[in-house]
C-alpha positions in Angstrom: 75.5 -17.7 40.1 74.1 -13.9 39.6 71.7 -13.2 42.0 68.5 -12.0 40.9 69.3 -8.0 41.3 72.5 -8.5 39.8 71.1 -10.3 36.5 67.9 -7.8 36.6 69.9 -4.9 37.0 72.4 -5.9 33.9 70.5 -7.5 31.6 66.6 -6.7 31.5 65.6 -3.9 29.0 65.7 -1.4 32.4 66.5 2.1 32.1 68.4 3.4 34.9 67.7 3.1 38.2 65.6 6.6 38.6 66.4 9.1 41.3 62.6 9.3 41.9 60.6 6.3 42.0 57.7 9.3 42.5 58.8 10.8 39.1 58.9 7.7 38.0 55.5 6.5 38.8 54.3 10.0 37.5 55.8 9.3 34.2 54.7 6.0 33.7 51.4 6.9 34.8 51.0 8.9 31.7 52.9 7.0 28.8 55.7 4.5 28.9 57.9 4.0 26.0 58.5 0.5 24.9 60.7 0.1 22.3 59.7 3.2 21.4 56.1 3.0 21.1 53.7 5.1 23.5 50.9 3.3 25.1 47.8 4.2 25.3 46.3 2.5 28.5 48.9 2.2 31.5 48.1 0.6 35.0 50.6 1.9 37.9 50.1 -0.4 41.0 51.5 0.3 44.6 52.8 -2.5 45.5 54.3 -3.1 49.2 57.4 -5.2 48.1 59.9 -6.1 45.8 59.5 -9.7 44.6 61.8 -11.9 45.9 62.2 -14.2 42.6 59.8 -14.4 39.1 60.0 -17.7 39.6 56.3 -18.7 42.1 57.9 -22.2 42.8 60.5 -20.7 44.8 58.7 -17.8 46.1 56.1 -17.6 49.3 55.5 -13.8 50.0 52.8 -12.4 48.8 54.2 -9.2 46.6 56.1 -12.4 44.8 53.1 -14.2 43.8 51.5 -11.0 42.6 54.4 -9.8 40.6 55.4 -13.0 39.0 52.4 -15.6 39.2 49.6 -13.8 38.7 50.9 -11.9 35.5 53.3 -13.9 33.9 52.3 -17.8 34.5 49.0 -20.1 34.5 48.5 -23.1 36.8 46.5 -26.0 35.8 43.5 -24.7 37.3 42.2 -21.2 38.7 40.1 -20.0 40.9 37.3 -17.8 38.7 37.6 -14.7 39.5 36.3 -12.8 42.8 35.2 -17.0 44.3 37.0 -20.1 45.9 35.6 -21.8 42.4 37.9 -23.6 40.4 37.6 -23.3 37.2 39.5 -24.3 34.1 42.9 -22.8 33.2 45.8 -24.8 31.2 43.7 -27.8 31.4 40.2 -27.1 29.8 38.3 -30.2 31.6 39.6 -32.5 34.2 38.6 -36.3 35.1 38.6 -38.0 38.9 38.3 -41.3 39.0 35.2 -43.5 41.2 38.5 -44.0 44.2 39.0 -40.6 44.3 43.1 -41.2 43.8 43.4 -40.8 40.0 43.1 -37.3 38.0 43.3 -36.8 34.6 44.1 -33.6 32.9 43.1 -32.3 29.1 45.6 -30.0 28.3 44.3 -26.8 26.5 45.8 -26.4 22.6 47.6 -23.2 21.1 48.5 -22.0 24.2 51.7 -19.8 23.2 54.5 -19.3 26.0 56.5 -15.9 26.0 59.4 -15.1 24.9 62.1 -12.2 26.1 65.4 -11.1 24.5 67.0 -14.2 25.8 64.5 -17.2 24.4 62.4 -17.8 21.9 59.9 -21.0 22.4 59.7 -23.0 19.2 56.5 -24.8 20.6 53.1 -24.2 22.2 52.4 -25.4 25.7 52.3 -29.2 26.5 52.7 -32.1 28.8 56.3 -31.6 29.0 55.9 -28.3 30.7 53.2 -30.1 33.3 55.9 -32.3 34.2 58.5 -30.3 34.6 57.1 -27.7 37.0 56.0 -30.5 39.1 58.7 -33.1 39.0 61.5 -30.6 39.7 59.8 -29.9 43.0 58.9 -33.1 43.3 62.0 -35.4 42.7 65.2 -34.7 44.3 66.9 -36.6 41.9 65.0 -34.5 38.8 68.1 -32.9 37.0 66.6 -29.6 37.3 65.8 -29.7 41.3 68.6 -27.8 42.4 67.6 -24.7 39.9 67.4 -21.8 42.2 68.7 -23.0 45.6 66.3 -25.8 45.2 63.9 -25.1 48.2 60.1 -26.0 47.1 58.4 -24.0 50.6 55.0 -24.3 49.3 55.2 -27.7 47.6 57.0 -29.5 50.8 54.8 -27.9 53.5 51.7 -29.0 51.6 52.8 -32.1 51.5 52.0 -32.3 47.8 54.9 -34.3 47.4 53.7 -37.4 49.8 50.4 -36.3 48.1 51.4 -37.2 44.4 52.4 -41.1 43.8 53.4 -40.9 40.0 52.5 -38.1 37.0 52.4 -39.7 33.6 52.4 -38.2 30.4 49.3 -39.7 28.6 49.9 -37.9 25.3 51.2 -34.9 24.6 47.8 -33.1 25.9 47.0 -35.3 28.5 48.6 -36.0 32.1 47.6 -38.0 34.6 48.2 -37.6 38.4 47.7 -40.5 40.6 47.5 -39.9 44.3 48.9 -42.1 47.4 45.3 -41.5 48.9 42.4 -39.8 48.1 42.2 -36.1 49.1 39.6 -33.4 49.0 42.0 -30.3 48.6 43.8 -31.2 45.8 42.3 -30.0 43.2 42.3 -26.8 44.8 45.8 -27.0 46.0 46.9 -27.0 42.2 45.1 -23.4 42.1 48.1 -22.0 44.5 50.1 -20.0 42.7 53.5 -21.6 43.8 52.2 -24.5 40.6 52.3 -22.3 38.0 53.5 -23.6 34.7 56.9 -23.3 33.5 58.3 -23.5 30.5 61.1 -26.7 30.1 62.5 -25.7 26.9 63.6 -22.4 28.3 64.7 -23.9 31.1 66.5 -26.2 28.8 68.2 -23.6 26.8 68.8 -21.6 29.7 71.1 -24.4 31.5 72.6 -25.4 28.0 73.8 -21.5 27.6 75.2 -21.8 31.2 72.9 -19.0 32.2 70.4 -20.9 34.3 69.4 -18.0 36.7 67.7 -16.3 33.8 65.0 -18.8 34.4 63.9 -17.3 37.5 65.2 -13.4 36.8 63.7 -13.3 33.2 61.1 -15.9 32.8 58.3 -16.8 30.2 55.1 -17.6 31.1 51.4 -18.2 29.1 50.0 -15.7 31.4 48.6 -12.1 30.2 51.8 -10.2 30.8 55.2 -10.2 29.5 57.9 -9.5 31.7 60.0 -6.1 30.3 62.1 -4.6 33.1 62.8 -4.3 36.7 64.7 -1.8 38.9 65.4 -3.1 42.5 63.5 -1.8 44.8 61.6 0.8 42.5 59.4 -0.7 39.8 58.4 -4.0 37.4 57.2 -3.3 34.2 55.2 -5.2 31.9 53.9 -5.3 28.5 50.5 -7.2 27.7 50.8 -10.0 26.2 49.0 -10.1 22.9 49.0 -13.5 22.2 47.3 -14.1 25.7 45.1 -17.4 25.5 42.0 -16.0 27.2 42.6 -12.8 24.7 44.9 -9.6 25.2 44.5 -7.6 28.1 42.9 -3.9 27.6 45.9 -2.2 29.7 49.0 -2.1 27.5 51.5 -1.6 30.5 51.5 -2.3 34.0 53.7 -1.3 36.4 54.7 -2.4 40.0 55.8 0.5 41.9 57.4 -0.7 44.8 56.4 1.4 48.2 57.0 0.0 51.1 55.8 2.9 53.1 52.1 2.7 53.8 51.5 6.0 53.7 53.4 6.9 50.7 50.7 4.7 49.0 48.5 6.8 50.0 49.7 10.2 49.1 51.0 8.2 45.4 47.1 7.1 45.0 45.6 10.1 45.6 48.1 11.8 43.5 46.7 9.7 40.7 50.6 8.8 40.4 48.8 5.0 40.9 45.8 3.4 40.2 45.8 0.4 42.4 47.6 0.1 46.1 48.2 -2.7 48.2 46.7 -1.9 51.9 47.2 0.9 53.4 47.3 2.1 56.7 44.5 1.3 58.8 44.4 5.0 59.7 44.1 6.0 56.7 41.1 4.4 55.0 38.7 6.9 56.1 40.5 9.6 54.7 40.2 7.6 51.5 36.8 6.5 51.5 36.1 10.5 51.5 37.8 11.1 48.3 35.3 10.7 45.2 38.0 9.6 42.6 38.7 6.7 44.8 36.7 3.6 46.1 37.9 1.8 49.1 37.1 -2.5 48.6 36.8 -4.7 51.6 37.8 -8.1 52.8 37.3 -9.7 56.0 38.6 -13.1 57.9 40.8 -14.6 55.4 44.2 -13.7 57.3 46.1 -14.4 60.2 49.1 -12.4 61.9 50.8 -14.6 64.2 54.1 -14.2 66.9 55.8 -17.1 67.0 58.2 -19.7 68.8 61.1 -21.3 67.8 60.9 -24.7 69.3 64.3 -25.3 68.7 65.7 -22.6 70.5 65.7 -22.9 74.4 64.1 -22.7 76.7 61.2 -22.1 73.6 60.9 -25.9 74.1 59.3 -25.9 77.0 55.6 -25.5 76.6 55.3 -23.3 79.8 58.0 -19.9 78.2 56.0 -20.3 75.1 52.5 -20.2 76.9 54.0 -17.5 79.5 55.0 -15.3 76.6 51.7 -15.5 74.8 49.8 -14.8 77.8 52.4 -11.8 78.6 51.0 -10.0 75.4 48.3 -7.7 76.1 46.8 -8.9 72.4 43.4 -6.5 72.5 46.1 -3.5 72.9 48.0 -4.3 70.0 45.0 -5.0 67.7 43.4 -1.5 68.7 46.7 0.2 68.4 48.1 -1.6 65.6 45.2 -2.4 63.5 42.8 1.0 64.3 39.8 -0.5 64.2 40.3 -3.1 60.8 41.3 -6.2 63.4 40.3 -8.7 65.6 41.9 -10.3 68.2 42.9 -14.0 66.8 41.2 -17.5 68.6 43.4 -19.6 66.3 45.2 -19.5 63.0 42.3 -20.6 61.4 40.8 -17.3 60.0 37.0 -17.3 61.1 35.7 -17.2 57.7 36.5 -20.6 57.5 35.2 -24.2 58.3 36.4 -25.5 62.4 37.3 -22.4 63.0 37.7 -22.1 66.8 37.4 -18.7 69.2 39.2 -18.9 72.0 43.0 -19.4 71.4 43.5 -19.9 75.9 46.1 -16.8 75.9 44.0 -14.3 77.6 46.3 -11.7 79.0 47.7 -13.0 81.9 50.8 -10.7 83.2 50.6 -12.6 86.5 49.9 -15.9 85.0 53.1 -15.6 82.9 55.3 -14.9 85.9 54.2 -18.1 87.7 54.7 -20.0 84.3 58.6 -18.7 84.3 59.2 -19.2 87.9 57.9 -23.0 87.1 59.9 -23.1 84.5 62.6 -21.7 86.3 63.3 -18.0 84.8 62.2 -16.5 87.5 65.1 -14.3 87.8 65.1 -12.8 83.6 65.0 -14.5 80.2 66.8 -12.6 76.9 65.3 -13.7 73.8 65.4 -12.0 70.1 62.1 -11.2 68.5 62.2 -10.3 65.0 59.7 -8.3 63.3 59.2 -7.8 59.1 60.5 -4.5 57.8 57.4 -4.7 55.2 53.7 -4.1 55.9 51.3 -6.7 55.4 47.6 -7.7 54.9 47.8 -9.5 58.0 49.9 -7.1 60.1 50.1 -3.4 59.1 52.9 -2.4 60.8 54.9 -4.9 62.5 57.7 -3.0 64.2 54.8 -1.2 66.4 53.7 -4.3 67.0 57.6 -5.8 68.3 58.1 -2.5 70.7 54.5 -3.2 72.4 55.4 -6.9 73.0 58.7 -5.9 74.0 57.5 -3.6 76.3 55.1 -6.6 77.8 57.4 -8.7 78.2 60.1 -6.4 80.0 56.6 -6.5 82.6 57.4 -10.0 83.7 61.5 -10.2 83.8 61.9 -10.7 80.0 64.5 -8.8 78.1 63.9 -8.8 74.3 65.9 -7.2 71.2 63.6 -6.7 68.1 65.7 -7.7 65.0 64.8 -7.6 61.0 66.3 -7.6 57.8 65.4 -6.4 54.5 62.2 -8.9 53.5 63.9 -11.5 51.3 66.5 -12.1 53.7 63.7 -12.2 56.6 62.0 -14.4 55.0 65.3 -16.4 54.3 66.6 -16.5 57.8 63.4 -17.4 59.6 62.5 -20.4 57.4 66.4 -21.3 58.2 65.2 -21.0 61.9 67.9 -18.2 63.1 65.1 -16.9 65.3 64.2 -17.1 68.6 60.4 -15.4 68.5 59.1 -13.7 65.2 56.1 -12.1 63.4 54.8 -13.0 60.5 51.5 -14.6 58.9 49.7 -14.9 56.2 46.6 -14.7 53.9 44.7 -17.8 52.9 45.7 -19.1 49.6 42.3 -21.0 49.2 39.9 -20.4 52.1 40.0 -24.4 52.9 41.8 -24.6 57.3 44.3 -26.9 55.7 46.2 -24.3 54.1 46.8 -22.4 56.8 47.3 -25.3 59.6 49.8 -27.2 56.9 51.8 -24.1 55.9 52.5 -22.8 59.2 52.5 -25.8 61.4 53.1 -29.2 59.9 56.1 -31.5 60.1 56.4 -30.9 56.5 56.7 -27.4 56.8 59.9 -27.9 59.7 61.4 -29.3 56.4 60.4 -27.2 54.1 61.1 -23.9 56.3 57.3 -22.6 56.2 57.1 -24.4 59.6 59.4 -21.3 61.6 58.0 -22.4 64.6 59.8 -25.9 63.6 57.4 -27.8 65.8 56.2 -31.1 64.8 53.6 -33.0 66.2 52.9 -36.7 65.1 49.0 -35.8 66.4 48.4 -32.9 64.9 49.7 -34.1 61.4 47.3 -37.3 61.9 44.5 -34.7 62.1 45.5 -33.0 59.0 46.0 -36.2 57.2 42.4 -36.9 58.1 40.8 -33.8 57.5 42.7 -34.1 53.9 40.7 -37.4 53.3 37.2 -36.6 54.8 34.4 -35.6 52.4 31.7 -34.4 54.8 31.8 -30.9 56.1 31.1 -31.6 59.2 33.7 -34.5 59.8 36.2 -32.0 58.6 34.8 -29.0 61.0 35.5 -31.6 64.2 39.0 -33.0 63.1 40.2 -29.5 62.6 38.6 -28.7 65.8 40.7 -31.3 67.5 43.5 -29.8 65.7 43.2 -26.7 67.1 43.0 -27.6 70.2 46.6 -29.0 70.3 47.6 -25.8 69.2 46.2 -24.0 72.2 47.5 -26.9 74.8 51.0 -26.7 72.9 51.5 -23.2 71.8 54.1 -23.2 68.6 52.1 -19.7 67.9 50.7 -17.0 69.5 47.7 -16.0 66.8 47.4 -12.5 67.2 44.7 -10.7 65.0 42.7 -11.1 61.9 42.1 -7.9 59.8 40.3 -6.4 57.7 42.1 -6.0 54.6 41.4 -2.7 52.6 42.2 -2.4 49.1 42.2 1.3 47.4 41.2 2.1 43.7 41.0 4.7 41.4 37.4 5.2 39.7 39.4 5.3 36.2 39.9 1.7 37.1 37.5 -0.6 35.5 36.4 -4.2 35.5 38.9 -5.0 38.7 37.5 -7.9 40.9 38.3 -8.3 44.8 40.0 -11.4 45.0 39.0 -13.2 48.3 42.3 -13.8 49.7 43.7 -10.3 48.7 45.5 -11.3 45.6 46.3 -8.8 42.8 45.3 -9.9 39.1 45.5 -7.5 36.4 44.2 -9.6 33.7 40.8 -8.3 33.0 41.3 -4.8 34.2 40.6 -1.7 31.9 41.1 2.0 32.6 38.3 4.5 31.1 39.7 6.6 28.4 
């Protein structure tokens, strides 16, 4: 099978890769050609990272989600814009029965997939579709499981599929889900982006044709934009799609430019080369909060940057290295250093916007604490270790190999010797969820502001299975506490389970939570009608630019 690059580079409608992604950007920030038709309105956003698939239910990061769920694909349900509301999407009204277990779903009607060079759909949107983007995550035995290497990160650590009991087709507008218990996230969960909607007639052509990785490389959606090209590493394109459901969108192109380098963003948005840019350097916000073509948007508390442990690798499996590490971090240094000013130093993963969440995390730096806790343990006399680091910049941790040389220069303090390792950020993410690893950073932003999402993504038993759990530490009480805060109605039940939670977490120590920052989000004034989504999301939909 191609992998994604290869089939993107070959087959998509893609010029050449440029010799300038700048001049690219530049270019495309004043009129694209599409088939040979100028645009009027063009959207160029700084993006921080390639996608890793167009296919959000085998994606996690969040460039992915951005690139592929939010323009291409639906989900069920949607948060409204700029809230933690859900709101209609595919289905148009929903019904729960008195138990709490049973949900039923009224399909919207009309709703037109996409098509590409490769497909044409010969019917709207249906049940069908419903089914098959859960049941081939679901069902190991579904015939289309295996599509795509098969691994369902967000769907097993979850646990959506001990969640779902059975999903029946009522008619061809109506499905019905019918849980194994009842549970107060779910209708939430189905927001996440990983459940967008897939098409199973393409998916059915595409296997018949023998050309199945053109499902996730070239995919049709029913969201507002229609995939047109990508060059690795440099830039997606879209076209708007004008058959859009909720009504066209007012841009005519949007563009990903991918720039990994923070401040690169910077210089490109200033430039006017684009509109929109994922975070950039903390530094550098002032700088463009002073510039009056630009405002600077803000969101606090809805992240969490994280170093952790790889149970599985000794001596990480002994509580007392992964608590001596943690407290040999000198965690208010980092923040200040790494994060200039737009951090706080982490109590838990559990951002503080959020109910149960817990301040102290009990890893105080402690450089003569962690010594006594390795002699215990017996390392008195050295411990090597890796500790990998992301090559990318994220919401959650702006700059991630800064952050590696300071820990490894606290740990060399107490006897341990550490060698920082990364990879390009597919294969990061790739080899940590396979648990290669020894220490690592990473994170993440909250997909729906509810502590379960964070607590079951990072650290359930699930998770060990589904490789979002890269600490790969399972703990039979910890999981009872998130199967009851799943279950628990009242606010303040769920604020004391999670508490409990938490508290394993600081006796145990799978992580080390590090800091929660404050994630700044650069526009152009040209820009109109963009909303802040509240866990940092980008979504181009209803976005204008002035004339």
């Amino acid at each position: 099978m191609k992998s994604l690059r290869a089939v993107l580079a070959s087959s998509l409608l893609a010029p050449s890769r440029l010799a300038s992604t700048r001049l690219a950007s530049t270019l495309l920030a004043s009129s694209v050609l599409l088939g040979g038709q100028a645009y009027a309105k063009t959207l160029v956003y700084c993006s921080e990272a390639h996608p890793e698939t167009f296919n959000p239910a085998i994606g996690i990061a969040d460039s992915t989600m951005d690139a592929a769920a939010k323009t291409i694909f639906n989900r069920l349900v949607e948060f409204k814009p700029g809230t933690t509301e859900v709101g209609p999407a595919l289905a148009e009204s929903w019904d729960v029965s008195p138990d709490g277990k049973t949900y039923t779903f009224h399909l919207r009607h009309g709703v037109k997939f996409q098509s590409n060079e490769h497909f044409t759909p010969t019917r709207d949107f249906d049940a069908d579709d419903v089914l098959y983007t859960f049941n081939r995550q679901r069902d190991a035995d579904n015939p289309y499981h295996k599509l795509g290497g098969g691994a369902y990160e967000y769907f097993n650590a979850l646990g959506m599929g001990t969640l779902i009991d059975k999903i029946d087709k009522v008619d061809d507008h109506t499905v019905r889900f019918t849980l194994t218990a009842p549970n107060v996230t779910f209708l939430a969960g189905l927001a996440l982006d990983y459940l967008s909607i897939l098409s199973l007639e393409q998916t059915q052509k595409m296997v018949a044709a023998g050309t199945p990785e053109l499902i996730d490389s070239m995919p049709v959606g029913t969201g507002p934009f229609v995939l047109q090209a990508y060059v690795p590493d440099s830039q997606v394109r879209y076209a708007a799609n004008k058959d859009y459901w909720r009504g066209a969108p007012k841009i005519d192109t949007l563009v990903f430019a991918v720039t990994p380098e923070p401040t690169t963003r910077v210089e490109r948005i200033k430039a006017n080369e684009c509109q929109v840019a994922a975070p950039p350097p903390p530094s550098a916000v002032a700088d463009l909060r002073g510039d009056p073509d630009i405002t600077v948007l803000d969101l606090k508390g809805q992240n969490i940057g994280i170093l952790g442990f790889n149970v599985e690798h000794q001596p990480l499996g002994d509580v007392r290295v992964r608590t001596a590490l943690a407290k040999a971090i000198d965690r208010k240094a980092i923040v200040e250093a790494v994060y200039a000013g737009a951090g706080t130093v982490a109590g838990s993963v559990v951002p503080p916007a959020q109910l149960g969440a817990v301040t102290d995390a009990g890893i105080d730096y402690d450089p003569d604490g962690a010594k006594k806790l390795l002699k215990e343990a017996g390392h008195e006399n050295g411990l090597k270790i890796s500790l990998w680091a992301m090559p990318v910049s994220r919401p959650y941790n702006p700059n991630a190999k800064r952050m590696a040389e300071m820990i490894q220069a606290d740990w060399a303090k107490v006897g341990v010797h550490s060698e920082i390792v990364s990879f390009e950020w597919g294969e990061y993410l790739k080899r940590t969820a396979a648990g290669e690893q020894d220490t690592f950073l990473l994170g993440g932003s909250s997909d729906n502001g509810d502590p379960d999402n964070m607590l079951s993504y990072l650290l359930s038993c699930d998770g060990v299975k589904g490789g979002s759990n890269r600490s790969r530490w399972c703990d039979k009480d910890f999981e009872k506490l998130l199967d009851e805060g799943r279950v628990a109605a009242d606010p303040k039940e769920r604020a004391a389970i999670y508490g409990k939670a938490q508290a394993i977490l600081k006796a145990e120590v799978p992580v080390a939570p590090i800091a929660h920052s404050m994630v700044a989000i650069p526009i152009r004034k040209s820009v109109l009608n963009y909303v802040l989504d509240p866990f940092g999301r980008q979504n181009f939909a209803a976005v204008d630019m002035a004339e």
